[in-house]
C-alpha positions as CSV (number, residue, x, y, z in Angstrom):
1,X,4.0,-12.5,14.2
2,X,6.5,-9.5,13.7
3,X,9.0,-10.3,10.7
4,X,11.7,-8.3,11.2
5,X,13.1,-9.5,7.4
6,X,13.9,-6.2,5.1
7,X,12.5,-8.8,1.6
8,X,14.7,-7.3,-1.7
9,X,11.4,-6.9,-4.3
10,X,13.7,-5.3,-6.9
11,X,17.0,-2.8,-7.4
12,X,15.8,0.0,-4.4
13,X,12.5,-1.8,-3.5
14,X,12.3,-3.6,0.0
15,X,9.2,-4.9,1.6
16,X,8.5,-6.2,5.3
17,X,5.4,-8.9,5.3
18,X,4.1,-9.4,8.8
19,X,0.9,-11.2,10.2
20,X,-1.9,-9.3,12.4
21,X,-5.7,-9.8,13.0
22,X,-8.1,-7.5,11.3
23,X,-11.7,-7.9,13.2
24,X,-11.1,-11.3,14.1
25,X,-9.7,-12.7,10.9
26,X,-6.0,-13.6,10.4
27,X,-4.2,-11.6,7.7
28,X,-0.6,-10.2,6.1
29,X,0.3,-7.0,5.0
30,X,3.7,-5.4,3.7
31,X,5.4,-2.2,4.4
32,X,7.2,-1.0,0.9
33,X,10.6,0.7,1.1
34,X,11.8,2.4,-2.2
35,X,15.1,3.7,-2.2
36,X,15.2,7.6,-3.8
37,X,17.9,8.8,-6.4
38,X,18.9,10.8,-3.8
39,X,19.6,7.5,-1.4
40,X,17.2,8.7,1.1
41,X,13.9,5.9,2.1
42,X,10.3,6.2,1.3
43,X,8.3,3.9,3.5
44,X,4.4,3.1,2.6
45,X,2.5,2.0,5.1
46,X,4.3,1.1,8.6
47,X,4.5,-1.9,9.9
48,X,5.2,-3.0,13.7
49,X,8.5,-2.4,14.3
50,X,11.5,-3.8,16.1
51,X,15.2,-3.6,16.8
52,X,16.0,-5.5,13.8
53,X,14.2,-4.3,11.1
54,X,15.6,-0.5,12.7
55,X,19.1,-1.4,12.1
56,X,18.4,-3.0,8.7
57,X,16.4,0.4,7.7
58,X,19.2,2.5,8.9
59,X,21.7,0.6,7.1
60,X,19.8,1.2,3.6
61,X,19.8,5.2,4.3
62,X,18.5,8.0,6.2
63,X,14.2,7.6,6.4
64,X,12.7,10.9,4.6
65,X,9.6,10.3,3.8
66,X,6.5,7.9,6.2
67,X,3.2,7.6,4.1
68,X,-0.3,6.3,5.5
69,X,-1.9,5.2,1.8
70,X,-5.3,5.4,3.4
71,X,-7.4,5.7,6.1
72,X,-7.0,2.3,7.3
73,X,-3.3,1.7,7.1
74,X,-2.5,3.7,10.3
75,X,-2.3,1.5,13.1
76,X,1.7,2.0,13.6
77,X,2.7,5.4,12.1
78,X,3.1,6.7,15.2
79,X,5.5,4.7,16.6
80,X,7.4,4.2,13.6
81,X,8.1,8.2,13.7
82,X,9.1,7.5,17.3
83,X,11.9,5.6,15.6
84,X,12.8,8.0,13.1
85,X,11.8,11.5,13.9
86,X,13.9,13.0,11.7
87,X,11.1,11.8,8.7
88,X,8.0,13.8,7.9
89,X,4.6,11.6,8.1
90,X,2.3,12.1,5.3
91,X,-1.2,11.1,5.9
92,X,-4.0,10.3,3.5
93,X,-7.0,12.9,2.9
94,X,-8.9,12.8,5.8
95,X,-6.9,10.7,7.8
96,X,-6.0,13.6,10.0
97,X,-9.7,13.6,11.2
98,X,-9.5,9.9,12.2
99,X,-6.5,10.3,13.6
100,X,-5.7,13.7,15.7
101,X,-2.9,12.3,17.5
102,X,-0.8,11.3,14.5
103,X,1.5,14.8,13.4
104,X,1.4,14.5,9.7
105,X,1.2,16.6,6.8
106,X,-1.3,16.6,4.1
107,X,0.1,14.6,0.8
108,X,1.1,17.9,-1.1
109,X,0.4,18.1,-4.9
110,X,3.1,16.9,-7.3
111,X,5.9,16.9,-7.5
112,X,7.0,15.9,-3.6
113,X,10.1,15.2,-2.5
114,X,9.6,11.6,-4.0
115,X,9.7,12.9,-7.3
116,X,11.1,11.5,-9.6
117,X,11.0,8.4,-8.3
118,X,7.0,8.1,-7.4
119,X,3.7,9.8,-8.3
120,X,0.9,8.5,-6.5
121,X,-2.8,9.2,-7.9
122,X,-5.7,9.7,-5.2
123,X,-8.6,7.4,-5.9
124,X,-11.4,9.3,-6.3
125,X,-15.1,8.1,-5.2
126,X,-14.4,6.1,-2.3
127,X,-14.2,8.8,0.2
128,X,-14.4,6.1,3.1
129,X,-11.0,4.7,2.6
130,X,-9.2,7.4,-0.1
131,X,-6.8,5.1,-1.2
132,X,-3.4,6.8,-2.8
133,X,-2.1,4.8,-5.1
134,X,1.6,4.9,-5.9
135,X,3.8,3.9,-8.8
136,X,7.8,3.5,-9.1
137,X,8.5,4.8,-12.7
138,X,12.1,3.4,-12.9
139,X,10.8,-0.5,-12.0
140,X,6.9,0.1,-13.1
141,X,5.6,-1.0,-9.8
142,X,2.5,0.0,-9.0
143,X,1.9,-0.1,-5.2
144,X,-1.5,-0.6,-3.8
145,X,-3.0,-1.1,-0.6
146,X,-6.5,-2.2,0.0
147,X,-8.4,-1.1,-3.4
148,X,-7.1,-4.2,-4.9
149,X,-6.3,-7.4,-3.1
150,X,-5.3,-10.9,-3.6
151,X,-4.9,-13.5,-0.7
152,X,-3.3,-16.5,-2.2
153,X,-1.3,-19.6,-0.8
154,X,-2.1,-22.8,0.6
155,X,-1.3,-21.8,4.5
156,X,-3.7,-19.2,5.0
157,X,-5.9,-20.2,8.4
158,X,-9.2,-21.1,7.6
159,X,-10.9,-17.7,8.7
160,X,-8.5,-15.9,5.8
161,X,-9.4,-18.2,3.4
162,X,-13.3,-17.9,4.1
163,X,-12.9,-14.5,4.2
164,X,-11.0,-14.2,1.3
165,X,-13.4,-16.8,-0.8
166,X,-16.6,-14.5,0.4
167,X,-15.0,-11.6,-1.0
168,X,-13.9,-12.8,-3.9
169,X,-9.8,-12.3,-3.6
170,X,-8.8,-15.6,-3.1
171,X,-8.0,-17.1,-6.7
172,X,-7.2,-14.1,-8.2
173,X,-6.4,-10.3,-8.4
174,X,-9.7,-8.3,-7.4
175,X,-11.6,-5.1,-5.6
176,X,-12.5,-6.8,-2.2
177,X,-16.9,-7.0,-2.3
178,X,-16.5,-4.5,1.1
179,X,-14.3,-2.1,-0.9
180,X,-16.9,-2.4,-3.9
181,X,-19.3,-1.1,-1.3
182,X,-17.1,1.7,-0.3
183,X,-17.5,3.4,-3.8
184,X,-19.6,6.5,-3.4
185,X,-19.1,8.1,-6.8
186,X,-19.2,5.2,-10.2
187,X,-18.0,7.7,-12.5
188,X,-14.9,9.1,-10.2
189,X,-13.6,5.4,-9.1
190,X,-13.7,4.6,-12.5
191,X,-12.2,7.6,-13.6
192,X,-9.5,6.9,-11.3
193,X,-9.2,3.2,-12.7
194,X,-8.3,4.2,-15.9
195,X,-5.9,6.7,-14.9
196,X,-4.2,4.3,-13.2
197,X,-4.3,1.8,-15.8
198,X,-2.4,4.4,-18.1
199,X,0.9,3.9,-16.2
200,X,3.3,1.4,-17.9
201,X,2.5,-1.4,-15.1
202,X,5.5,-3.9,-15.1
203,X,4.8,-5.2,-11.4
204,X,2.1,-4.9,-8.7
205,X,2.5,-5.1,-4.9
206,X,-0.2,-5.6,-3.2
207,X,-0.3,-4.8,0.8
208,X,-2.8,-8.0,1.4
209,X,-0.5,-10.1,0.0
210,X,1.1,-10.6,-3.2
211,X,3.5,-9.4,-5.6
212,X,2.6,-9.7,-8.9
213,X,5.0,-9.4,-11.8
214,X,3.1,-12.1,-14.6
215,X,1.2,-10.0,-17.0
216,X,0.4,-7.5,-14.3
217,X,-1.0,-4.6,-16.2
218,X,-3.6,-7.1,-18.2
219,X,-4.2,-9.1,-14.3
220,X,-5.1,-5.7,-13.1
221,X,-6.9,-4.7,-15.9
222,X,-9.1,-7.8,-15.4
223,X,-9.4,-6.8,-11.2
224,X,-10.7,-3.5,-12.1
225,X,-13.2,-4.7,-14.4
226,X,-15.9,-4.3,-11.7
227,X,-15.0,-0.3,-11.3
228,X,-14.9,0.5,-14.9
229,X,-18.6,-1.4,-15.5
């Protein structure tokens, strides 16, 4: 299923969910679109596009800036920059080498031209997937993409919700068990935990699948338990 429904998260935050399979088992993701001081979009992780959600992106303002958070939230970067060449594509560390056909640029050090709107933190230790993690200072949303997961609601096909039961995201806020296994380097993920955990966390967006705006900072806290052991 391709949503073509531009979702209002809060003032200058958008996000597209759509449905895809992931090796075999059914799942959602979101695109984030954050709005810039200077009215220009940011746009985390691509989703499928179509005629609808083009027009609806135009109308919020000129795309400036396409980022792959990781280096498994690729699959439709390069056709999204077929729809807006005018942006620059900014890939996560060693995503170029995945991915040789996608023209990106490496995420340059702070301050980008999303500053000083976002800061994003690389997450150290899990060389694998090299998560960047990105936070909205003005609305204190903290956007994440795979590192932390939570796939909750009573509609999920069966295969999600096994999948999501087996690796212990389904009830609440947590690092996926395959993510866990990703981790390379205790002290530097945990390292990078706490960093992140100094930001003043109002709200959380999760790509697989939730917004969470309850007690966010202390829900995360609890989900990143497992890194900071």
């Amino acid at each position: 299923m391709t949503s073509s429904i531009l979702i209002p998260v809060c003032e200058d935050i958008w996000q597209v969910r759509q449905a895809l399979v992931v090796n075999g088992v059914p799942a959602r993701t979101r695109m984030t679109v954050v709005r810039l001081a200077s009215g220009q979009l940011w746009v985390h992780s691509p989703v499928a596009l179509c005629a609808d959600l083009i027009a609806q992106l135009r109308q919020l303002g000129p795309v400036v800036a396409v980022v792959a958070p990781n280096c498994a939230h690729h699959l439709f970067a390069g056709s999204f920059m077929e729809a807006f060449p005018q942006a620059s594509l900014y890939l996560a560390p060693g995503l170029a080498r995945k991915r040789p056909d996608l023209l990106g640029h490496s995420l340059p050090d702070e301050p980008g031209i999303w500053q000083p709107d976002l800061t994003y933190h690389l997450w150290r230790g899990m060389p694998l997937i090299n998560e960047t993690v990105w936070f909205h200072a003005r609305s204190g949303t903290l956007i994440l993409t795979d590192v932390c997961q939570w796939w909750r609601g009573d509609a999920l096909p069966w295969q999600a919700a096994l999948w999501a039961r087996l690796t212990r995201v389904r009830s609440r806020m947590g690092v996926p068990l395959h993510v866990r296994a990703m981790v390379r380097d205790a002290e530097a993920a945990a390292a990078s935990a706490r960093d992140i955990l100094n930001w003043p966390i109002r709200r959380i967006s999760l790509a697989h699948d939730a917004v969470v705006e309850v007690q966010a900072h202390e829900q995360l806290t609890l989900a990143l338990a497992p890194l900071l052991r």
